[in-house]
N, C-alpha and C positions, 0 to 999 in steps of 0.2 A: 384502670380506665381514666382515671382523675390522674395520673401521672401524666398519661399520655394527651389528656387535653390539655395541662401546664406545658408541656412543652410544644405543641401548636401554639399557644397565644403568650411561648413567653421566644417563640423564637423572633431572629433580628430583622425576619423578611417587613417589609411596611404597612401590606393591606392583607385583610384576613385570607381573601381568597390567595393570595401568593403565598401566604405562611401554611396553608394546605397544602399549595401544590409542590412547596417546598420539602415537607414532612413527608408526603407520597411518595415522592421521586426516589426513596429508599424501601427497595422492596420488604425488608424486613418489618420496617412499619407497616404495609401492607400486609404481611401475616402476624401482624401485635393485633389490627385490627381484625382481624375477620377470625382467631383467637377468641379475642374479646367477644364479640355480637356471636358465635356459637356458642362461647360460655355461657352467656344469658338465656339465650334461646335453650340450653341445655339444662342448667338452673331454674326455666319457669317453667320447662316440661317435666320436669322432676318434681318439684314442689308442687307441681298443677294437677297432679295426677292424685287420684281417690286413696287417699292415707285408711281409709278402712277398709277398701280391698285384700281379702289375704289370698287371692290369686292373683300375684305378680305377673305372671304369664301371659297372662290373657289381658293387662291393663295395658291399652296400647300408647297412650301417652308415657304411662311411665318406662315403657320399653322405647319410645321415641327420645325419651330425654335423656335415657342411659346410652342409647348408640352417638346420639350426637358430644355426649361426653366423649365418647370413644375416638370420634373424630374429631374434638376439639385437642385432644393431648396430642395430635400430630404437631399444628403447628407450635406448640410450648416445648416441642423434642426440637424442631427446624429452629426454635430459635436459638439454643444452644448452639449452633453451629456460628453463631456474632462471636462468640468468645475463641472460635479455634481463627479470626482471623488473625488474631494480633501473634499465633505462633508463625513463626519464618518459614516453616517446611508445610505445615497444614494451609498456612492462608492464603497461599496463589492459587492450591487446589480447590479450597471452596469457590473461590471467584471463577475458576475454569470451570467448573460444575455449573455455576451460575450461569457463566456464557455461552454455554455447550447446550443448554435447556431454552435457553432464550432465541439462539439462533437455527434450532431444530424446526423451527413450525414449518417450513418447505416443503422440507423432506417430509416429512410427518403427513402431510398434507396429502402428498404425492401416495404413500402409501397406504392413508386411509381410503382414497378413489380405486388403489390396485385392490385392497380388502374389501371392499364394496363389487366390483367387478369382477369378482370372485362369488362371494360368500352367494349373492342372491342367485345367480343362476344355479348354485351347486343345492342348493336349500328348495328351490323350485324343482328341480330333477328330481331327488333322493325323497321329499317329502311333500306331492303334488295336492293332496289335499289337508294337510295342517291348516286348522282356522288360524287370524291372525289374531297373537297373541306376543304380549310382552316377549316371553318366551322365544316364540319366533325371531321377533326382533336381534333380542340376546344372540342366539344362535347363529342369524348370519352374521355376526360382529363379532362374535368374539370365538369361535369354533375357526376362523379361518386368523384370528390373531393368537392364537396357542399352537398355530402350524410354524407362526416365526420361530417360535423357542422347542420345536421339535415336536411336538403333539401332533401326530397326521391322523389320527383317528381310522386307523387301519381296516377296519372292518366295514366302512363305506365306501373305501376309493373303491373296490370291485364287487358290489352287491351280487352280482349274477354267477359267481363264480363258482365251482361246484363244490368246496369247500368253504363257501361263505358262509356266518354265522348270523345273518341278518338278509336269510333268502327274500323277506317279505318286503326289503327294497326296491327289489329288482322289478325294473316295468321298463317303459318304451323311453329311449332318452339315456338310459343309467350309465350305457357303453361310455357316455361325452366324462362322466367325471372323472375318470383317470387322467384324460387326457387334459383339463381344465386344472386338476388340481398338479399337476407335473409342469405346466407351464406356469402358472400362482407361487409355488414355491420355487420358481427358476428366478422369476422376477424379483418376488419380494425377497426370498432367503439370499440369494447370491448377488441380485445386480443392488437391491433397496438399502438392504442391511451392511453391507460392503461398503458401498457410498456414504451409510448415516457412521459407519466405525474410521472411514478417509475423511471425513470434516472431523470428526473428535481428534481425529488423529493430527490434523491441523492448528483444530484451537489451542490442542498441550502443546505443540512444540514453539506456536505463539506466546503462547504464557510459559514456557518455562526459558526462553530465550528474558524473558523481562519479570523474572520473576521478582527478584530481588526491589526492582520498583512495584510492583504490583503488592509486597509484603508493606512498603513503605508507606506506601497511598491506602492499603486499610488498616494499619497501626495508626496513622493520620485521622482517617474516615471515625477510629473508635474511638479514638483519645475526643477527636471535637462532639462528640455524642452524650460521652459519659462525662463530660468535664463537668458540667451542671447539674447532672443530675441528684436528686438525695442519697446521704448515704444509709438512711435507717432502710429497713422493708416496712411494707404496709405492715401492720398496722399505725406504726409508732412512724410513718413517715409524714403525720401531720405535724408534727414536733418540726423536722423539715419546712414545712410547708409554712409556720410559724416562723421560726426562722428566717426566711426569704422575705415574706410580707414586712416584718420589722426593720432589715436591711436596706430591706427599696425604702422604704419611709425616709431611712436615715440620708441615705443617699439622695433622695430629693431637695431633703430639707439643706442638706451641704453642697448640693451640684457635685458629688464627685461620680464620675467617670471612671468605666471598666477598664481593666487593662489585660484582660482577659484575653483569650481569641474570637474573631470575630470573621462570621459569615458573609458582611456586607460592610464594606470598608467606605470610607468619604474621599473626596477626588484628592485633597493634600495625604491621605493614608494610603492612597493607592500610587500616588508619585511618590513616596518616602517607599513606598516597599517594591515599586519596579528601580528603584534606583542600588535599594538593598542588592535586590535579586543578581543587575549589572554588577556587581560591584563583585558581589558572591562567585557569578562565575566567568568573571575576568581572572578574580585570583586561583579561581578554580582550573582552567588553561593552562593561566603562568606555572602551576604548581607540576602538572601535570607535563608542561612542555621541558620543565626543570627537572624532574625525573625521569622524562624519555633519555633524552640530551646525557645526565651523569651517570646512567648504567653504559654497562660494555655493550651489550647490543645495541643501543642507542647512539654511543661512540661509531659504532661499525659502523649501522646505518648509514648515520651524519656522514662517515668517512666516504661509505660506496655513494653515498646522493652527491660529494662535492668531484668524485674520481668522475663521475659520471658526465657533470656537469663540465668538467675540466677538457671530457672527450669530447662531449658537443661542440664547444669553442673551439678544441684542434680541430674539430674534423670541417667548421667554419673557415678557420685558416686555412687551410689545405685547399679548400675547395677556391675561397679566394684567390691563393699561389695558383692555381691551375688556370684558372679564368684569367691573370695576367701572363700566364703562360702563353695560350691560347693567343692572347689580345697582340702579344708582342712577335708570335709566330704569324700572324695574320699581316701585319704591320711591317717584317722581315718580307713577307711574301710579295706585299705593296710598293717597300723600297725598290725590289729586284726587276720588277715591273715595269717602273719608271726609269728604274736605268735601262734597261731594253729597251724602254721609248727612245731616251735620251739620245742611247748607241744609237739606234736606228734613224734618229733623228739629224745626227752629226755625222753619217753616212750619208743619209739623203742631200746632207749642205752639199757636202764633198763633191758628191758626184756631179749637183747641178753649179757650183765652181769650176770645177774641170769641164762641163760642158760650156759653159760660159767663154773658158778659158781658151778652148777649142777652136770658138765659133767666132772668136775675138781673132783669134792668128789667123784664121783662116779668111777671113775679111782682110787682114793684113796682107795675105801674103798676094790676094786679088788687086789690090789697089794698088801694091810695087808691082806688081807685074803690069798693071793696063798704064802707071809711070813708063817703067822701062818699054814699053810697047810704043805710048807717045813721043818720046825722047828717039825712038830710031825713026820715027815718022819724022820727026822735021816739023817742017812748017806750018803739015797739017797740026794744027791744035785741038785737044778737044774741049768742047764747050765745059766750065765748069758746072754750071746746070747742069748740062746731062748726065758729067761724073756725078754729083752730087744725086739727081735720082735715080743715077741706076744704084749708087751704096745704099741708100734708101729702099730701096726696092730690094735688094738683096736681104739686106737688114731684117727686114720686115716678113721676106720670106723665111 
């Protein structure tokens, strides 16, 4: 008990109350403690009890202070299990055990509401006038919690049967418990117990996937636990305890400073050790990516990742050449286009030249002719005005 209050007020946390809640936060110390206060309470009903009594039996103190012994050597067995963490193969499992019990209360929960909905109506049928007694109690609780592990208590489920061994069951009602307790062990045994065996079966393959860190982080967990602790046992661990007290003195008087490990780091100890940590697994990467890289599978790899890459870019280029393929058939299509205008165009001249050409001679051939017409007239002349508007007027028609 004096070990374990040295180490609440000699740990690094700042104010009493966090150096508790610090030392708590490890369940094991939570069963060093309650350990401890059953030892006492076991020790002062042991010693408390009438030493001139020679009927032990009948002295209930001292029968109260021997069972609490009995239950005090649990958790001094539980604590034996700190030491199996620092083995490789034992210590994921204790932690998975640990998880597995921690994250059960649900389920747990769930199933003690289906055992309660059970037990009391089957308890009320089978035994209508039972005063109420501890007993009682017991029995609805724990008669339908020994069905999980196989216990049906066979001689109840059909009182009234004609080979029944406990005919004085049987009354009004008694038909329902076969039927109650068939539906109670469909729930709890197959759908409750299935479910609570599928999460176990979860948390192990979660902890054995990380095992190997989980062995690391409580080899870590023990080493920072036991590093300070004495090495003598009680009794001779005041010798220890002397020890320390003289060391702190010395240390005061000199200012020297631990080098020790330490709980609760200062803002420059904790930028020296995220800088460590970068630094740690930068080369951790490098080292790793320099082993991928010089084995033959890694060679492969590396080879099929740049074949790969090599195909993306052709299959880029390709796709490129096609799109100017495309562009310049589009563009061939456009040229042929415009020459068809063009033709069509230098046709159209054509034609409206020769009609031009036409309409030209043929005005020609009008105005020699209405000459040679005036020429055999003689004298009559005709006016040039009216030559001149009737060309106009033809012209124009």
């Amino acid at each position: 008990a004096l070990e374990k209050i040295r180490e609440v007020f000699m740990s690094e946390a700042g104010k009493t109350k966090q150096k508790i809640k610090v030392w708590f936060s490890d369940y094991l110390n939570i069963s060093d403690t309650v350990a401890i206060i059953t030892f006492f309470i076991g020790f002062g009903l042991r010693f408390g009890a009438s030493h001139n009594s020679f009927n032990k039996d009948k002295d209930y103190i001292f029968i109260a202070g021997r069972i609490m012994y009995c239950l005090n050597i649990i958790f001094w067995y539980v604590r034996l299990m700190d030491f199996l963490n620092v083995n490789q193969q034992a210590g994921p499992y204790v932690l998975m055990i640990g998880k597995m019990v921690a994250n059960m209360f649900y389920i747990v929960v769930i199933m003690a509401v289906v055992l309660l909905a059970f037990g009391v109506p089957r308890k009320a049928i089978l035994y209508p006038h039972e005063k109420p007694s501890w007993s009682l109690a017991a029995d609805i609780v724990f008669r339908p919690y020994w069905m999980i592990y196989g216990e049906m208590f066979a001689y109840e489920i059909n009182a009234c049967a004609n080979d029944s061994v406990t005919p004085a069951l049987c009354g009004p009602g008694t038909w329902l418990t076969p039927f109650l307790q068939g539906v109670y062990v469909f729930v709890e045994y197959i759908i409750m117990v299935n479910l609570l065996i599928a999460f176990f079966n979860n948390v192990y393959l979660q902890g054995m996937t990380i095992s190997d860190i989980l062995w690391k982080y409580q080899r870590y967990h023990f080493i920072m636990t036991h590093y300070k602790k004495p090495v003598l046992p009680p009794p001779l661990i005041i010798f220890n305890y002397l020890a320390s007290l003289i060391s702190c003195i010395c240390k005061r008087s000199k200012k020297v400073t631990s080098h020790g490990p330490k709980l609760f780091l200062t803002e420059v100890d904790q930028k020296k050790l995220h800088d460590f940590e970068a630094h740690c697994i930068e080369i951790y990467f490098s080292e790793k990516q320099y082993k991928f890289n010089s084995g033959t599978e890694g060679r492969i790899q590396v080879t099929a990742e740049r074949v790969e890459q090599m195909c993306i870019q052709i299959k880029a280029v390709s796709d490129r050449v096609s799109y100017i393929k495309c562009s310049l058939n589009s563009l061939d299509s456009q040229i042929g286009h415009l020459q068809d205008l063009s033709a069509l165009t230098v046709d159209t001249l054509k034609t409206l030249t020769a009609q031009k050409a036409s309409e030209a001679s043929k005005i020609h051939n009008e105005i020699t002719h209405e000459l040679s017409i005036s020429k055999h007239l003689g004298p009559k002349l005709v006016d040039d005005s009216y030559l001149r508007s009737a060309v106009w007027t033809k012209n124009s028609s």
